[in-house]
C-alpha positions as CSV (number, residue, x, y, z in Angstrom):
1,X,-41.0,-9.9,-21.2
2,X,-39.8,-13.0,-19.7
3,X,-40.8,-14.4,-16.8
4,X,-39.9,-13.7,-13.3
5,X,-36.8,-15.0,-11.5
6,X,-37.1,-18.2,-9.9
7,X,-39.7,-19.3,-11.9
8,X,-38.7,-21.8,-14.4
9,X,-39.3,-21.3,-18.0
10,X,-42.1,-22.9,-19.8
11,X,-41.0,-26.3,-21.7
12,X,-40.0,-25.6,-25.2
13,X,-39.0,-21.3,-24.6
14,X,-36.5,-20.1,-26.6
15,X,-35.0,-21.1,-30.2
16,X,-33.6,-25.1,-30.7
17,X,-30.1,-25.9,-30.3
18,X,-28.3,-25.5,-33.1
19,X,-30.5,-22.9,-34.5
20,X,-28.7,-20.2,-36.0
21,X,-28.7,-16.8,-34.4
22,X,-30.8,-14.4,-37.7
23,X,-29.2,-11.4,-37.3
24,X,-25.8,-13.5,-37.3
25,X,-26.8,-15.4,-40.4
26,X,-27.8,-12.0,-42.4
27,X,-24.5,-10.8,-41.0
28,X,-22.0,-13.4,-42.8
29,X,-24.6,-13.0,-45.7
30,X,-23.1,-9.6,-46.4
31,X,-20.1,-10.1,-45.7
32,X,-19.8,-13.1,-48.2
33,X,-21.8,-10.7,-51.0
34,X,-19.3,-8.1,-50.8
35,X,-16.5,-10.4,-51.0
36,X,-17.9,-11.8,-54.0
37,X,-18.3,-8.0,-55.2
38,X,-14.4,-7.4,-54.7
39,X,-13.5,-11.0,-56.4
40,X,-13.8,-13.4,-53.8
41,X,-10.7,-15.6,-53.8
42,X,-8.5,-13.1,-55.8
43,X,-9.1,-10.3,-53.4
44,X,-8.0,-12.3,-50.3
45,X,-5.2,-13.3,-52.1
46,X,-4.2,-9.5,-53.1
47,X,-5.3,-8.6,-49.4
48,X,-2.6,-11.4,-48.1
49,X,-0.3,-9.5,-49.8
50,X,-1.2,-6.0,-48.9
51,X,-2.1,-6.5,-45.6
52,X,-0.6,-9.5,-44.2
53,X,-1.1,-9.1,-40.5
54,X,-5.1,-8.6,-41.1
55,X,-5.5,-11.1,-43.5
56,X,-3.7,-13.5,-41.0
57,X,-6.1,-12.5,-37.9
58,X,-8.8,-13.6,-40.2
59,X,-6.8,-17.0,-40.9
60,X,-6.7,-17.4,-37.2
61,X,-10.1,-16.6,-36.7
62,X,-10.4,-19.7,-39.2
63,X,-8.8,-22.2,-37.7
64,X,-10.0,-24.8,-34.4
65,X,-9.4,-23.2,-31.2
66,X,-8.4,-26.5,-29.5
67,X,-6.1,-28.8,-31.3
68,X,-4.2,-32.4,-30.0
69,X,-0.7,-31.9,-30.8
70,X,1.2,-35.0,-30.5
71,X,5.1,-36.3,-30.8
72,X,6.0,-38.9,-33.6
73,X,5.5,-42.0,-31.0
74,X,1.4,-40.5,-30.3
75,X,2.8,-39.1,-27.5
76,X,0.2,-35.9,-26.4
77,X,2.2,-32.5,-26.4
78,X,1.1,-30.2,-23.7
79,X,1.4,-26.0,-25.0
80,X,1.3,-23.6,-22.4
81,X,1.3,-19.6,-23.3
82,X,3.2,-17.6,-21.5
83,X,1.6,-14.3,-20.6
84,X,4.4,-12.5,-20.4
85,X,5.6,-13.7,-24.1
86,X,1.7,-12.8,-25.1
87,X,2.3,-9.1,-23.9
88,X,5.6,-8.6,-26.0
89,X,4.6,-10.1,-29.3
90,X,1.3,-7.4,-28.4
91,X,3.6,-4.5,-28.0
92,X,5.6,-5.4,-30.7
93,X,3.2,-5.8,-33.2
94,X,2.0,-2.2,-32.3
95,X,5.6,-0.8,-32.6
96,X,6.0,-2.3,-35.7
97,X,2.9,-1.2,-37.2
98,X,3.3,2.1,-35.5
99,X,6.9,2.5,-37.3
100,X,5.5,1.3,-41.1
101,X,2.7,4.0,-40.9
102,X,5.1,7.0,-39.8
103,X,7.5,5.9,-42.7
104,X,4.6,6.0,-45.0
């Protein structure tokens, strides 16, 4: 039970920084183990090929949220999303993948 609000909490509650979260950690465990089960490398590359717009969710999931884009002088390049762009590549996506599963 913790304690009550307002009060502050004792010096040294809770886990370090940069501890990992457990259940997280047995989590990616299992997932590594039964990637290693189906092949590990080869799989992903058969699932690339198979399933291309899962396998690049997971690439995304992969890659740094925040990068520095510059021009060829170092200048910094600004990106802005568009939310109304955001919306149509959604609803495409689902048409498409709507359409390939009815044809199947």
């Amino acid at each position: 039970m913790g304690a009550p609000k307002g009060r502050p909490k004792p010096k040294g509650a809770g886990r370090r920084a940069g501890t990992p979260n457990q259940v997280t950690k047995e989590l990616k465990d299992m997932i590594m183990g039964a990637l290693e089960a189906q092949g590990g490398q080869k799989y992903l590359e058969l699932q690339a090929i198979l399933n291309p717009g899962p396998f690049m969710s997971l690439i995304a999931k992969l890659l740094p949220k925040d990068v520095a884009l510059s021009n060829k002088d170092g200048e910094p390049l600004h990106v802005t999303s568009d939310p109304t762009i955001d919306a149509a590549r959604r609803v495409a996506f689902l048409l498409y993948n709507g359409v390939k599963k009815n044809e199947s």
